[in-house]
C-alpha positions in Angstrom: 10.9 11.8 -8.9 10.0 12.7 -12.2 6.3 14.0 -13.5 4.1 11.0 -13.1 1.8 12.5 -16.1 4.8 10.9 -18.6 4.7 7.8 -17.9 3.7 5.4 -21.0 1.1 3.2 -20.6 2.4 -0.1 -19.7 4.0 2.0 -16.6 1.2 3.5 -15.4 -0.4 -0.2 -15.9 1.9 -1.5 -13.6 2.1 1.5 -11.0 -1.4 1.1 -10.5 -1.1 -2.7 -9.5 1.8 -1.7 -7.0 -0.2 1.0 -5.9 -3.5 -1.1 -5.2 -1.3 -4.1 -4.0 0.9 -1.5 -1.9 4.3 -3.8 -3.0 4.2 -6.2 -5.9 6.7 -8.5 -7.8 7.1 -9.6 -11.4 4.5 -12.4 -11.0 2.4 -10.3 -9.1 2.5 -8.1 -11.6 1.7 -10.4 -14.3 -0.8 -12.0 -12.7 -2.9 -8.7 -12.2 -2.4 -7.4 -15.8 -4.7 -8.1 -19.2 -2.6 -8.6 -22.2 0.6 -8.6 -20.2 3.6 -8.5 -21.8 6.7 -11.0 -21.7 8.4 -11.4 -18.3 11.2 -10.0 -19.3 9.4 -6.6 -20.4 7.7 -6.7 -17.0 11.5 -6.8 -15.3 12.4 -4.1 -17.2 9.4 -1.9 -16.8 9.9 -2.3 -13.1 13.6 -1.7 -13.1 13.0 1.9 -15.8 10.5 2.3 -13.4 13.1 2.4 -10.0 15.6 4.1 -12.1 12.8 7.0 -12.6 12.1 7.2 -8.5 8.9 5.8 -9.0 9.8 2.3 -7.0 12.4 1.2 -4.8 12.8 -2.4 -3.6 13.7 -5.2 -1.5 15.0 -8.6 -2.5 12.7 -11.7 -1.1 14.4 -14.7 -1.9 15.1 -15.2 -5.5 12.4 -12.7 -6.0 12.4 -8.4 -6.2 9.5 -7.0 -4.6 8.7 -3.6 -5.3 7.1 -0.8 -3.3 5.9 3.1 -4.5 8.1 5.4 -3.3 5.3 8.0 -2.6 1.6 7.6 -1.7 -0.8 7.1 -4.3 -2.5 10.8 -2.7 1.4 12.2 -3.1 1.7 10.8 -6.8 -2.1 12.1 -8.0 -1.6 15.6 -6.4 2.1 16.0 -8.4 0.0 14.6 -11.3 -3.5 16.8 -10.8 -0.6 19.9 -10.2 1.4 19.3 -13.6 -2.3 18.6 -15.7 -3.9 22.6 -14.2 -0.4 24.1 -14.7 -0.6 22.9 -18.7 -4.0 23.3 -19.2 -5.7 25.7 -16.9 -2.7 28.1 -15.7 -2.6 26.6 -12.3 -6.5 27.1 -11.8 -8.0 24.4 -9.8 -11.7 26.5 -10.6 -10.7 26.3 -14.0 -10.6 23.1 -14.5 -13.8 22.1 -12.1 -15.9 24.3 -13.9 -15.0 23.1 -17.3 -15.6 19.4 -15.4 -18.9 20.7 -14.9 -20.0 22.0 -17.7 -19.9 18.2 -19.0 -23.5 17.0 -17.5 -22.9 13.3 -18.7 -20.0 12.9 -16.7 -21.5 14.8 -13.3 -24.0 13.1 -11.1 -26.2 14.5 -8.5 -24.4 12.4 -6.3 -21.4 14.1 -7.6 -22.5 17.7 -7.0 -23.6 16.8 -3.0 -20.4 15.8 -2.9 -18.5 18.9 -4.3 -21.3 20.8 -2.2 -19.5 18.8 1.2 -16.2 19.2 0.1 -16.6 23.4 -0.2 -18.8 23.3 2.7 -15.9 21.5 4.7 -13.0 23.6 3.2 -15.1 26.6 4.1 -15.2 25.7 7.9 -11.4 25.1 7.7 -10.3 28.6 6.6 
């Protein structure tokens, strides 16, 4: 599969509907999306899309349906991989610290919950 960061918009638009549907055809696919384009762009999309090895699928009657190949988790940790490798040389401390030093975007809630995550990964190692 190739690096999930590249994909254009209107394929990321339409891997997250597969993703949150966990399989999806072209109607399916059109039904969930704003501003969708033709029908025929959606086919193709979803075929450049299998031809990458980010779907595979299965024929249901007249109709393709259309499954990930990988877990959402699988796809988002090759993604969160490729983004600290370009930007923070592969530090995952890095890149949470600059996160944090952001205080619109982190919440209290936010901060218990990075507290229970180290707390828990602590216990593990």
């Amino acid at each position: 599969m190739t690096d999930p960061t590249q994909l254009s918009r209107r394929e990321r638009q339409i891997m997250e509907i597969v993703f949150a549907r966990n399989e999806a055809s072209t109607n399916d696919v059109l039904s969930e999306m704003d501003d969708p384009p033709s029908r025929t762009s959606v086919r193709t999309i979803l075929r450049i899309l299998e031809e990458k090895g980010y779907l595979r699928h299965r024929v249901e009657g007249r109709e393709y349906i259309y499954r990930p190949v990988q877990s959402r988790k699988k796809a988002a940790h090759t993604a969160l991989q490729r983004v600290l490798n370009t930007f923070f040389e592969g530090s995952l401390t890095s890149a949470v610290a600059m996160h944090l030093t952001d205080a619109d975007d982190v919440g209290p809630e936010d901060l218990e919950r990075l507290e229970q995550l180290i707390t828990d990964a602590r216990r593990q190692n």
